[in-house]
Structure formats: C-alpha cells, structure tokens
C-alpha positions as a Markdown table, in Angstrom:
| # | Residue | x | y | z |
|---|---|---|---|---|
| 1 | Unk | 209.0 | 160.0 | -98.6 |
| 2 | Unk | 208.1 | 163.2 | -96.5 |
| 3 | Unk | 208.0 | 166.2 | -98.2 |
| 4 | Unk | 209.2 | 169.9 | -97.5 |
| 5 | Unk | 207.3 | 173.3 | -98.0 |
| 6 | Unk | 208.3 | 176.7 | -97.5 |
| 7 | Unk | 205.4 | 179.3 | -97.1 |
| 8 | Unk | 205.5 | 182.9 | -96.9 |
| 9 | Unk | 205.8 | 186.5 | -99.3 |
| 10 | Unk | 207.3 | 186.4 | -102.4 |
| 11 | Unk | 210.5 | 187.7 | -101.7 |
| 12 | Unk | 211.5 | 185.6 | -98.5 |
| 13 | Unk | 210.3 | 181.7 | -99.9 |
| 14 | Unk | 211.4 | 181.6 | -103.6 |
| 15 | Unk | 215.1 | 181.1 | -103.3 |
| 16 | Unk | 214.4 | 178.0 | -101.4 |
| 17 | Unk | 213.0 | 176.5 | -104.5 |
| 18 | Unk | 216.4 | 176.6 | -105.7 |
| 19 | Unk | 217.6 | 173.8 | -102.8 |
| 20 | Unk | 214.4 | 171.5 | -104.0 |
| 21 | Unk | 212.5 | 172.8 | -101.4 |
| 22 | Unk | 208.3 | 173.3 | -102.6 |
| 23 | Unk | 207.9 | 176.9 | -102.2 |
| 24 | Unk | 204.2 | 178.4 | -101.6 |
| 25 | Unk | 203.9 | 182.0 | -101.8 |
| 26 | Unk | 200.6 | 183.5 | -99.5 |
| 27 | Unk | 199.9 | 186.7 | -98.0 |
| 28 | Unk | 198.4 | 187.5 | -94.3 |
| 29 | Unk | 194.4 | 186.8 | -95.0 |
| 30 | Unk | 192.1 | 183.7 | -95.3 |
| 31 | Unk | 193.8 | 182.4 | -98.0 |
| 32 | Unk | 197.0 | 181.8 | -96.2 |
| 33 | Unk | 194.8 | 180.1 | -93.4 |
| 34 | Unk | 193.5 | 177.7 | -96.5 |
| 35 | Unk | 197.0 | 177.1 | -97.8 |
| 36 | Unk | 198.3 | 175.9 | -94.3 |
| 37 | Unk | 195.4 | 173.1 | -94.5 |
| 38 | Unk | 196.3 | 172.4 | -97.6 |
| 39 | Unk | 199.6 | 171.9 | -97.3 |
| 40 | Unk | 199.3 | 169.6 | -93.6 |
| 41 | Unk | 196.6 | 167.4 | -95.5 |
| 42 | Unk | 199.3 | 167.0 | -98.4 |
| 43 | Unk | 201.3 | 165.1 | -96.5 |
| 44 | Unk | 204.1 | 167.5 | -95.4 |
| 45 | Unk | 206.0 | 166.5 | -92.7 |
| 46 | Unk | 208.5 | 170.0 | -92.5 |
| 47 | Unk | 206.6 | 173.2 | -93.3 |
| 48 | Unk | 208.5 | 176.6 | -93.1 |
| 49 | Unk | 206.3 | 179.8 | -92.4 |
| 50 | Unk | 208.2 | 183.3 | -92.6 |
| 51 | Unk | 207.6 | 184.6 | -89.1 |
| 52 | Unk | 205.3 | 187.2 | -89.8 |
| 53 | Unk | 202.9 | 184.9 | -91.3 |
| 54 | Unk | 203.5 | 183.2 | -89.1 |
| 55 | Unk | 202.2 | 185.1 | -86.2 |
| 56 | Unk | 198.8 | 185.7 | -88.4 |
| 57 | Unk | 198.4 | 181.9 | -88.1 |
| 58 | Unk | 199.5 | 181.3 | -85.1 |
| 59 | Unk | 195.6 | 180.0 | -84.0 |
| 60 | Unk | 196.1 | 177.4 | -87.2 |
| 61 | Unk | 199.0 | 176.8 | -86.1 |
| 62 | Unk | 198.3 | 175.8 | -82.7 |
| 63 | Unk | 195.6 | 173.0 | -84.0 |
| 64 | Unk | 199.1 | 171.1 | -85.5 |
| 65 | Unk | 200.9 | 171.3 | -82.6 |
| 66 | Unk | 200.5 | 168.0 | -80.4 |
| 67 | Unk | 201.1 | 166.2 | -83.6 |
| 68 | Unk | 204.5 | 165.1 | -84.7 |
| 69 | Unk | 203.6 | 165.8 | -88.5 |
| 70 | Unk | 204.3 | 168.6 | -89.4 |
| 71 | Unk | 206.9 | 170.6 | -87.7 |
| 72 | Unk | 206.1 | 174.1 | -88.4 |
| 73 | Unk | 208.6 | 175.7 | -88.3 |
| 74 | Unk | 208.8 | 179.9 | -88.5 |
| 75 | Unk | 212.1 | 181.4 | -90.3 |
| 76 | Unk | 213.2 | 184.6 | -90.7 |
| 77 | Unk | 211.7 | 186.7 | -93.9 |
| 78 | Unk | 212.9 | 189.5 | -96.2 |
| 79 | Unk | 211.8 | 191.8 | -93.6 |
| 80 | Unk | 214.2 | 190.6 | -91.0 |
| 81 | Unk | 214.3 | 188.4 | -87.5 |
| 82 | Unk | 211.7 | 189.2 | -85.4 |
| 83 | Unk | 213.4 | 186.5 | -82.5 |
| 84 | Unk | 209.4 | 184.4 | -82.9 |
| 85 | Unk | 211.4 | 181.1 | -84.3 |
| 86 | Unk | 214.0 | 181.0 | -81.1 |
| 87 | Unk | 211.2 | 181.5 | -78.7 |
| 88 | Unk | 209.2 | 179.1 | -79.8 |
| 89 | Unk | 212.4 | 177.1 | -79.9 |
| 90 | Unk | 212.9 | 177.5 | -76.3 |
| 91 | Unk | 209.2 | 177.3 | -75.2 |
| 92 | Unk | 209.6 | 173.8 | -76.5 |
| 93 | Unk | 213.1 | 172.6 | -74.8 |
| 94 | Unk | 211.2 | 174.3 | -72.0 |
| 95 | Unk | 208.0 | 172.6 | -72.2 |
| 96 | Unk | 210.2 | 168.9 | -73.0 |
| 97 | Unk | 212.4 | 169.2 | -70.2 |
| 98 | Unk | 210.2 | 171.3 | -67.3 |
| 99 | Unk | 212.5 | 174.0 | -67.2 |
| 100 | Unk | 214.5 | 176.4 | -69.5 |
| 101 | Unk | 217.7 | 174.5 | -70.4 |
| 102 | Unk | 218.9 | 176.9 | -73.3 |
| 103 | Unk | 219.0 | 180.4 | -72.1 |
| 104 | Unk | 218.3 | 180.0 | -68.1 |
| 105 | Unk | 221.6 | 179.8 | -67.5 |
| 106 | Unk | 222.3 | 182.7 | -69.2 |
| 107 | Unk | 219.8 | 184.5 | -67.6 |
| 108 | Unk | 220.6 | 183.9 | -63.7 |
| 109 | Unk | 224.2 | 184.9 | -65.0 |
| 110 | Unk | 223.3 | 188.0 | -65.7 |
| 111 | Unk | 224.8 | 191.6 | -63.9 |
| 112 | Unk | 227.6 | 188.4 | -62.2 |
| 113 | Unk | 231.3 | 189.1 | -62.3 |
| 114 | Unk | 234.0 | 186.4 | -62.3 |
C-alpha cells in the first residue's frame, strides 16, 4: 500500500496528521533537500510540499518528475496561495494535451462582450 506525506513549516503540515496523513516538518535549507530524498526512497507515492518549499526545491523536484511515483504535489501554506500549485497544474494539462485546455478559453475570452 502507497503511502502519503505532507512536507512543509510547522504551522501549515501538522493538522494533516490529524486525517492519517504522515506529516514532515522541514525548513528552506539542505536539510529539506535531504528529507525530499528521503521521503521518494520510502516509498511515497503522494507527497505534499507547502508551496514555498516548494519553490526552494524546485531543482529536486524536477529530478522526480518523468516518474509516475511520486506526485509532488505543492499546497498552499499558513502563509497563503501563492497560485505555484494551479500553474503547475495547468503546465501539466498543457504539456498532456499540446495546448492549454483549462484556462485558454478563458483567456481568448477575455475584453469579449456577448
């Protein structure tokens, strides 16, 4: 069975453990780099990053992304929604499908009136 892990500050990750969810609390620095190794070679199929920790292991991040295990997934953190988890969201559909299928049309709609 896959397992689930939630990584990020304090504040944003530990009410996850409440839903089951393996929480792992890291900082920006090398450490959080080491934790994200950890946590791929532990066999975690979902992983949850806060999206400003995100964005500091971005690099790490890339090296796990032509695999199907894990998803890494960012999330919003205490701080807020910096809008990094629904780009990435539609750099995907875009990168599946050849074109952007999720907000294009709302885009060439733009400044129309109907």
């Amino acid at each position: 069975m896959y397992k689930i892990a939630v990584l990020g500050d304090h504040d944003s990750v530990y009410g996850f453990a409440a839903v089951g969810l393996d929480v792992f609390f890291a900082e920006e620095g090398p450490a959080a780099a080491r934790r994200l190794r950890e946590l791929v070679d532990g066999g975690y199929a979902v992983i949850y990053i806060t999206e400003s920790l995100f964005k500091f292991l971005e690099k790490d991040v890339s090296n796990y992304s032509e695999k199907a295990i894990p998803a890494i997934i960012p999330i919003p953190g205490a701080s807020g929604n910096t809008g990094l988890g629904i780009e990435r969201v539609r750099k995907s559909v875009e990168r599946a499908v050849g074109s952007d299928m999720l907000f294009g049309a709302s885009e060439a709609g733009k400044g129309e009136t109907v």
